[in-house]
C-alpha positions in Angstrom: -13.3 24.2 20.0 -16.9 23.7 20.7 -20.0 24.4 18.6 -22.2 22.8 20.8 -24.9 25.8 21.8 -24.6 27.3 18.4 -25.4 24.2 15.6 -28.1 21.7 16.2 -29.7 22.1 19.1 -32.2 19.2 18.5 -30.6 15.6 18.4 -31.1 13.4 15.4 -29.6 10.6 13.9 -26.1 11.5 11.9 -24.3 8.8 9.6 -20.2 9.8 8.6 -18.8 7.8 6.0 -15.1 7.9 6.5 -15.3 8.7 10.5 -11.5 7.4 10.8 -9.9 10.2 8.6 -8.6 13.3 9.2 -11.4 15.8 9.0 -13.8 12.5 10.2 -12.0 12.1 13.0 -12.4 15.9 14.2 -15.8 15.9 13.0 -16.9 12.8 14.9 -16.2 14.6 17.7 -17.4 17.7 17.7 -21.0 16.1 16.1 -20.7 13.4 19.3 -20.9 16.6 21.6 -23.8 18.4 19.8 -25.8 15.3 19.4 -24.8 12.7 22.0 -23.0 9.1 21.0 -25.8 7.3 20.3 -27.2 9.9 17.7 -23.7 10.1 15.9 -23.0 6.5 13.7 -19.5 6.5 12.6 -18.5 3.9 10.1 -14.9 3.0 8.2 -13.5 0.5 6.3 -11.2 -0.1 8.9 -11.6 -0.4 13.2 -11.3 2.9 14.7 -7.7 3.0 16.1 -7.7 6.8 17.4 -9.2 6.9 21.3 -11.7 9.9 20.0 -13.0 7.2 17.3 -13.1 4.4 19.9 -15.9 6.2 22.4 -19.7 6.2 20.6 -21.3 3.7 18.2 -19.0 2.6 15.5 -20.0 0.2 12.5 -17.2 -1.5 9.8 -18.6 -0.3 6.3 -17.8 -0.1 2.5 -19.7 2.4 1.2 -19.1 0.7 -2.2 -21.3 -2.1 -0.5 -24.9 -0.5 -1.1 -26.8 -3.0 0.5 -24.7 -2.9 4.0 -25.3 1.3 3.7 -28.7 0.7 3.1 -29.0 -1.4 6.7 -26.9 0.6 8.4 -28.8 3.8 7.4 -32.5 1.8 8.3 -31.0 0.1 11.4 -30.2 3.1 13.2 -33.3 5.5 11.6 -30.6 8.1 9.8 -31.7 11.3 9.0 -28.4 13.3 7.7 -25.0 12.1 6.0 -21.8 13.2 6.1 -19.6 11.4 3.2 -16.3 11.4 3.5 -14.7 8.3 2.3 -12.0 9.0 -0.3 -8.6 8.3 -2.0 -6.9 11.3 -1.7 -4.7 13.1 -4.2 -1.6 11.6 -4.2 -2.8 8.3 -3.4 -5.1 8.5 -6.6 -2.1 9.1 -8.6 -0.4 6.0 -7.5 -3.9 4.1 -8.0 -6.0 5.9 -10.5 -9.0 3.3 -11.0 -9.0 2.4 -7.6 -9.5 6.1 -6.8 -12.4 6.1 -9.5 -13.5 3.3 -8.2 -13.9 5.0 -4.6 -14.9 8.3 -4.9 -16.8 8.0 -7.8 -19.0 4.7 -7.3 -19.2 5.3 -3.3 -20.8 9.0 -3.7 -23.3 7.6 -6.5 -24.0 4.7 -3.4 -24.7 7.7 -0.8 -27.2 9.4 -3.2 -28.9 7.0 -5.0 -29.6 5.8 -1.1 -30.6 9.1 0.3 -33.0 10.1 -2.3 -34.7 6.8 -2.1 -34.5 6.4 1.6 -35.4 10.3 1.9 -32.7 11.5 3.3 -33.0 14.7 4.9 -29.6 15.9 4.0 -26.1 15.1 2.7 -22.7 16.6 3.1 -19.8 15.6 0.6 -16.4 17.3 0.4 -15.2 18.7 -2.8 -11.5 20.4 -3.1 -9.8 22.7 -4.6 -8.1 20.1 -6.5 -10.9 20.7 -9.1 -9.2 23.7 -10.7 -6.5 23.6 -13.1 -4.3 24.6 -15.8 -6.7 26.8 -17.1 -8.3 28.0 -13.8 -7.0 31.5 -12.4 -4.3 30.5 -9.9 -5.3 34.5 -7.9 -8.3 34.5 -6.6 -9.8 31.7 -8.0 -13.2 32.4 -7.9 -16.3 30.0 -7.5 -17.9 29.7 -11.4 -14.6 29.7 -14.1 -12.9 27.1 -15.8 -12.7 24.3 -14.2 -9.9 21.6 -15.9 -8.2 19.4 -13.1 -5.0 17.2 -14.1 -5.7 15.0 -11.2 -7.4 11.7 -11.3 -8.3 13.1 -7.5 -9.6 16.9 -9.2 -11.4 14.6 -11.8 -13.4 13.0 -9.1 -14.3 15.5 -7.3 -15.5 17.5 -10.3 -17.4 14.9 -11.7 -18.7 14.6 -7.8 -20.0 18.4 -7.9 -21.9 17.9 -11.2 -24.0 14.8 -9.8 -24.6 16.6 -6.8 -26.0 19.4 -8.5 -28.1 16.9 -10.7 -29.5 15.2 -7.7 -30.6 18.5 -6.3 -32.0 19.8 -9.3 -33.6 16.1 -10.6 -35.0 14.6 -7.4 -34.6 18.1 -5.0 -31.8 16.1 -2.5 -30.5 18.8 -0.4 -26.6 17.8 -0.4 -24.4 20.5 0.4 -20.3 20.5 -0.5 -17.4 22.5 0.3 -14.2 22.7 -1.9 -11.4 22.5 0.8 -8.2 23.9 0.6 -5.3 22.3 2.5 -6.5 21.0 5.9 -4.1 21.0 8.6 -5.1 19.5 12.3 -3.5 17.7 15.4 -6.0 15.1 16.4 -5.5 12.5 13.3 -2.3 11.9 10.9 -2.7 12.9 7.2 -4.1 10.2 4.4 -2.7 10.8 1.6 -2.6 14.5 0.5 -0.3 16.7 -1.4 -0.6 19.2 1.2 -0.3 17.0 3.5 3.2 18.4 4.3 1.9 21.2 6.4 0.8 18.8 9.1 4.1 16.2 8.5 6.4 19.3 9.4 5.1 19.7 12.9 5.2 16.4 14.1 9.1 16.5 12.7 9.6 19.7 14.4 8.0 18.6 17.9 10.4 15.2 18.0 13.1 17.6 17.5 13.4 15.7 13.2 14.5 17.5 10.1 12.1 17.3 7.8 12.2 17.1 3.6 9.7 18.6 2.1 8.0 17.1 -0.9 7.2 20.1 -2.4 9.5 23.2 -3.3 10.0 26.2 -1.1 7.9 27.9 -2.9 5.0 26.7 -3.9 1.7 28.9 -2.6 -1.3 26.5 -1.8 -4.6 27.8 -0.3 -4.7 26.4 3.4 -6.8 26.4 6.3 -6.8 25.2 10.1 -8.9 22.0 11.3 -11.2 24.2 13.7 -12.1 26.5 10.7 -13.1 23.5 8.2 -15.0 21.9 10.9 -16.9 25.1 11.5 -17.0 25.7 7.8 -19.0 22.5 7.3 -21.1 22.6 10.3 -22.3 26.3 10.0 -23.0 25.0 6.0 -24.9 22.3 7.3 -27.3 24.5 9.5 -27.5 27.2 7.1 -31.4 28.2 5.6 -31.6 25.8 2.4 -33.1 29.2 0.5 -30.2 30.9 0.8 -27.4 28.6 -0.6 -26.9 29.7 -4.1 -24.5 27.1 -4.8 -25.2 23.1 -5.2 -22.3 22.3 -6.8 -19.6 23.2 -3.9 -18.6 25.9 -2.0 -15.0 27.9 -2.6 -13.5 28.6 1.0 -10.5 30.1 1.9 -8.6 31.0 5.1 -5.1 31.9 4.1 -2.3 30.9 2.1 1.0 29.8 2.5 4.3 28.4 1.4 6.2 25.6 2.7 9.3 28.5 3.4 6.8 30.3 5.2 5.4 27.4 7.7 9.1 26.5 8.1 10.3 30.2 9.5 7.3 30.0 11.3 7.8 26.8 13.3 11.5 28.2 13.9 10.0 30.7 15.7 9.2 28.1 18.6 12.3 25.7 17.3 14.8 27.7 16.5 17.3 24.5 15.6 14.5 22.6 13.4 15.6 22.3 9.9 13.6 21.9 7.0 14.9 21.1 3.6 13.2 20.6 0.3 13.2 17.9 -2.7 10.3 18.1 -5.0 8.4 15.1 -5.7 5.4 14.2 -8.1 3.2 15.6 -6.0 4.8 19.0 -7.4 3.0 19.0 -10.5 0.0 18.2 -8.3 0.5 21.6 -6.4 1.5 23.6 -9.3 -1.9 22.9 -11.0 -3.7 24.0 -8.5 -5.1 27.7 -7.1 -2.6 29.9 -4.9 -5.6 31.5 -3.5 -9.7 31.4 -3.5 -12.1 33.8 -3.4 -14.7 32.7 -1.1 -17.1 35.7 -1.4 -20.4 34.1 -2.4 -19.8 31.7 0.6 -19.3 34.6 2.9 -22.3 36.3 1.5 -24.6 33.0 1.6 -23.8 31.3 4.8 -21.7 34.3 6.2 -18.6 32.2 6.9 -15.3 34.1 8.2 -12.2 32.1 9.1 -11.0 32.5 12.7 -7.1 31.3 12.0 -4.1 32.7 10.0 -0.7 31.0 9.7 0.4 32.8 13.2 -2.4 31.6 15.4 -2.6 28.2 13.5 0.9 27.5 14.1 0.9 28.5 18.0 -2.5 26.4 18.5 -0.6 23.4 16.6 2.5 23.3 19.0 0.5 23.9 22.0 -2.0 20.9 21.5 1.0 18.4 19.9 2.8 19.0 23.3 0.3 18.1 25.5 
């Protein structure tokens, strides 16, 4: 996976909030090979413990400390932003204000910063976790109602509306995504209710049963690391006349049920067995889309997913064997 000669071809100075997560992780990477390691900053709360984390310049950070962003972000002359430091969904449910706390309080950090700093541009990630009860579950497309039961859903919609004020007030071009599911090799998941789609093949490479937290059939909107990396990079470079949309994106790739990632795996491990015991991270899923419609995203910006649940699972085996 390499977007090397096709994003960025000039090198300039990149912060990411959040570099030690899943999709930070990935993203480090593949923004350390457009740009070179000393034009890509990556900062955490935490030390980097992943070897593709531990290679480039790496800074500790709270983003909810404005003052240490505000050093960081003069001391190494930063021109774009990619924030991703979150609680995810289940983790807010087991600590709602501290969630709040994070999510809300560290975006506000990010752009009150970059519009006084003058910023060039900003990425934050939204989910799909902003839809619910109310919110077709078929389809889901980009403008309907929007009523999350999540503290996580509430964050992130209360994220898209000051991203689209901040556009609109002071003309900061931040630019969002609402992922679906993201499933990769490279980093563990943090905390997600679809986090089971990535657990299941690290049991199923150990030769492990597995429990799944969520029932058999529950249909989530999913997509595979390389196509949200691609997603957010193509975004990124995309002509800022053309985006329609400054509150977040819809994407989609495909959808899938736990059942169906199961027989899937079997395919390559016949013997694995996977079982299934709901937990609260069931009501989670069941509030949320079974599938998006990603249209104005694919007329905007022209994405178009490379991965379905076939070649996802094959390209996840192959790279957990190595």
């Amino acid at each position: 996976m390499t977007f090397a000669k096709e994003f960025m071809p000039n090198p300039t100075n990149i912060l990411i909030i959040g570099a030690n997560g899943q999709l930070g992780t990935e993203l480090s990477f593949e923004l350390q090979k457009m740009h070179g390691y000393d034009h890509v900053i990556k900062t955490d709360l935490y030390l980097p413990r992943h070897k593709v984390n531990q290679e480039g310049v790496f800074c500790q950070l709270d983003v909810l400390d404005k003052d240490g962003l505000i050093e960081i972000i003069k001391r190494h002359n930063i021109k774009i932003i990619y924030h991703l430091a979150a609680l995810l969904s289940a983790s807010c449910e087991k600590k709602p204000l501290q969630g709040w706390q994070l999510n809300m309080d560290g975006l506000l950090n990010v752009l009150e910063v970059s519009h006084a700093l003058k910023i060039n541009r900003v990425f934050w990630p939204s989910s799909i976790a902003v839809f619910g009860p109310g919110s077709p579950k078929e389809n889901t497309p980009q403008h309907c109602t929007k009523d999350p039961a999540t503290v996580y859903g509430i964050t992130k919609l209360a994220g898209e509306r000051w991203c689209e004020y901040y556009f609109a007030k002071y003309g900061l071009d931040i630019r969002s995504i609402r992922y679906p599911g993201i499933i990769g090799y490279k980093s563990m998941p943090g905390g997600g209710t679809t986090d089971y789609a990535v657990d299941i093949f690290h049991k199923a490479i150990h030769h492990e049963p597995y429990e799944c937290f969520l029932s058999e059939n529950s249909y989530l909107p999913m997509m595979y690391m390389s196509d949200a990396i691609r997603a957010t990079l193509q975004l990124m470079e995309s002509d800022p006349q053309k985006l329609s949309v400054r509150s977040s994106y819809n994407i989609s790739a495909m959808s899938f049920s736990p059942s169906e990632i199961y027989h899937e795996i079997k395919k390559h491990f016949p013997d694995f067995l996977c079982t299934f015991k709901p937990d609260f991270r069931q009501q989670l899923a069941d509030s949320w889309p079974k599938s998006i419609d990603d249209s104005i995203a694919r007329r905007d910006w022209n994405w178009k997913h490379e991965f379905d649940l076939e070649k996802m699972v094959a390209d996840m085996i192959l790279n957990l064997r190595v």
